[in-house]
Structures are given as C-alpha cells and as structure tokens.
N, C-alpha and C positions, 0 to 999 in steps of 0.2 A: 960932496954932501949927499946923502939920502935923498931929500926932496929934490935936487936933479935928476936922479936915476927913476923915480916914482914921476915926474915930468918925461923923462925920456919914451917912458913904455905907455905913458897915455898918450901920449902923440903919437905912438907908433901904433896901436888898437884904436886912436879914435875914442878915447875914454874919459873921462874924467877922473883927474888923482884921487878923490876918494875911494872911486871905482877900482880902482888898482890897490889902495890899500886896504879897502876889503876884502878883495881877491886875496890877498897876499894874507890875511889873517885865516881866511877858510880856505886857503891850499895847508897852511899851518896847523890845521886842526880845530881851529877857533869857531863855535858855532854858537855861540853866545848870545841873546839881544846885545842889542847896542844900547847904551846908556846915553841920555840925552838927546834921543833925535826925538824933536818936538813940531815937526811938520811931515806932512806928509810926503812930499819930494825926497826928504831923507828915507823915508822907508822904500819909496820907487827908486831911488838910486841902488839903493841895496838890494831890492828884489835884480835889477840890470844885470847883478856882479855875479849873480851865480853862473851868468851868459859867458864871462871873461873867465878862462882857465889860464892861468899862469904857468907855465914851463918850468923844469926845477933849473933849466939856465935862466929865465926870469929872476925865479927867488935869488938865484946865488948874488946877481945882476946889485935886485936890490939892496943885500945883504949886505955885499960887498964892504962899502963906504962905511960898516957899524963898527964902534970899538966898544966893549964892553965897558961901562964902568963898575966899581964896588960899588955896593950896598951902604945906605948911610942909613943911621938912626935907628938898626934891626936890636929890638930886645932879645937874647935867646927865653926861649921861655922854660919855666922852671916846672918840671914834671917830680 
C-alpha cells in the first residue's frame, strides 16, 4: 500500500507523512496553496517540507504501490 511506503521514508528522514507527502507533491511540480489547512502548524509543517528533497528513487519508491484507476462521471464537453 502507498501509505506504508509514505511511513517507510518518514521514518527513515525523521519526518512526518504529511511531510513526505508534500515533498513528493513539489518534487512533482505542485506549488499550489494547500486547500484546508486551518492552523497554523499546518502551514509550519509545510514551510519544514521545502527542507525534505525527495530522490527520484524516493518518488518511484512511493509511486510504486499506485494502480491507476479510470475516470468516472467525466462529461466530454461540447465545443
């Protein structure tokens, strides 16, 4: 499962899983706010993450474990 491998590399940094999962979004390109963080620890964990560089053996690491599913419910839209 994903969230074993996202456990495995916080314990090996010393991290917290979020911490790794935001790394793992801005090693991806993701530089986005975050939607819902409503304390401010949330915003200090995240400032943390910029500290934590992921390896692209990390990414593949945690990638690993993902099966893609289809798309449900997508309207095509009509141009």
């Amino acid at each position: 499962m994903i969230i074993e491998h996202v456990n495995d590399l916080a314990e090996k940094y010393g991290v917290s899983m979020s911490e790794v999962a935001l790394a793992w979004h801005y090693k991806k390109g993701v530089t986005a706010p975050i939607v819902g963080a409503t304390k401010v620890s949330h915003f200090d964990q995240a400032v943390k993450t910029v500290d934590l560089e992921l390896t692209d053996e990390n990414v593949k690491y945690l990638e690993e474990p993902y099966v893609p599913h289809a798309l449900v419910g997508l309207i095509p839209h009509a141009y």
